[in-house]
C-alpha positions as CSV (number, residue, x, y, z in Angstrom):
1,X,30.2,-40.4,20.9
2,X,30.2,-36.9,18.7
3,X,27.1,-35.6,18.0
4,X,27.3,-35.2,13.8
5,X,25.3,-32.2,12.3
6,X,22.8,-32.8,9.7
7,X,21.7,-30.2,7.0
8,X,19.0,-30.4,4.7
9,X,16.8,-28.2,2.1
10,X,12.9,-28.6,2.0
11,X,10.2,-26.8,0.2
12,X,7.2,-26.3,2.2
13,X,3.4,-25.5,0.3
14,X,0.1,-24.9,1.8
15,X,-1.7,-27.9,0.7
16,X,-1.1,-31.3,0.6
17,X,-1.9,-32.0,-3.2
18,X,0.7,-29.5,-4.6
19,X,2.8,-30.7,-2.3
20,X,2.7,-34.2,-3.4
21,X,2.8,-32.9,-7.5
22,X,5.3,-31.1,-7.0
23,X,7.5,-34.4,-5.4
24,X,5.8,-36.2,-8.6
25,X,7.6,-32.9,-10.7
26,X,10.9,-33.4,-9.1
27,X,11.0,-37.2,-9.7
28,X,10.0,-37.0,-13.0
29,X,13.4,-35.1,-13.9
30,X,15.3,-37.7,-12.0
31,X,16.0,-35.1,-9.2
32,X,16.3,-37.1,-5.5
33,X,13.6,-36.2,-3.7
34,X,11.5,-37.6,-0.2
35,X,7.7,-36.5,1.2
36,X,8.7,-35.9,5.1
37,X,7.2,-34.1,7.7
38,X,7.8,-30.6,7.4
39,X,10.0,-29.5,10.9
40,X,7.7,-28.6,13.7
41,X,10.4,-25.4,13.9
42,X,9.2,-24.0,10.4
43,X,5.8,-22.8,11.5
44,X,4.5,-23.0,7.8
45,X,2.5,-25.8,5.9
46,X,0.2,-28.3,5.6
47,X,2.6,-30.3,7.7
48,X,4.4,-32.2,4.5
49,X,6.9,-31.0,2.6
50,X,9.8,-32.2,-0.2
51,X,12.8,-32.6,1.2
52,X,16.5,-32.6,-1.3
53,X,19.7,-32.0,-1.3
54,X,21.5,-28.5,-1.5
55,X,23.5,-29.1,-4.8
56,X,19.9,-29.7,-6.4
57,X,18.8,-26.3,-4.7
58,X,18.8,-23.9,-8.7
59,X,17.1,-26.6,-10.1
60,X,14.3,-27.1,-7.6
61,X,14.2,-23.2,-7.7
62,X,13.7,-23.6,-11.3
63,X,10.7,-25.7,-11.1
64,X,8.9,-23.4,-8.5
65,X,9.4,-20.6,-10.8
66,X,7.9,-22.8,-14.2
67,X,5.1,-24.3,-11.8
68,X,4.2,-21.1,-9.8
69,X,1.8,-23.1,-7.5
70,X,0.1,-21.2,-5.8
71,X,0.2,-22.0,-2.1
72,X,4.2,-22.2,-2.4
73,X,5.2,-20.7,1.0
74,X,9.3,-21.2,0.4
75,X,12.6,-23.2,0.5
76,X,13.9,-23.8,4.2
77,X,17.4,-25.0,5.0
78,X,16.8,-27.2,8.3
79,X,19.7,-28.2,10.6
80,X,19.8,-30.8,13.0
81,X,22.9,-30.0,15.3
82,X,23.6,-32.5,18.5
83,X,19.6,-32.4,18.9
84,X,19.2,-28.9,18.4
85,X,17.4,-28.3,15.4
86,X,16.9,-24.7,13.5
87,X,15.0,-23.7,10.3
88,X,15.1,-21.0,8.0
89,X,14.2,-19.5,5.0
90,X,17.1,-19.9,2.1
């Protein structure tokens, strides 16, 4: 069986409650959007974070700039590759 790569963006915040807003934010303007929890390999959190697509990755930026919460650590790319997984900033 062939391992298939996964690839993924999350934004990761200090604390929980902008965390969850900010999900709230993103569903309100119809953008796809999941709570998860963020990747043990990021280092950086409250240990949630909002997970979306790449092709929604300017307007996600977007919001982060119009919000400016203020424990917003960053947008992470996260891929999964045959069990190896690596993050980093984007």
């Amino acid at each position: 069986m062939e391992d298939v790569m996964e690839k993924y963006l999350f934004i990761a915040f200090r604390s929980r409650e902008h965390t969850i807003k900010f999900y709230e934010i993103m569903k309100s303007r119809r953008i796809q959007a999941a709570v998860i929890n963020t990747p043990k390999e990021a280092e950086a959190g409250c240990g949630l974070s909002v997970r979306f697509s790449e092709r929604q990755k300017n307007s996600v930026t977007a919001l982060t700039e119009r919000y400016s919460f203020s424990s917003f650590i960053g947008i992470f790319e996260a891929v999964n590759d045959g069990g190896r997984k690596y993050v980093r900033p984007v």
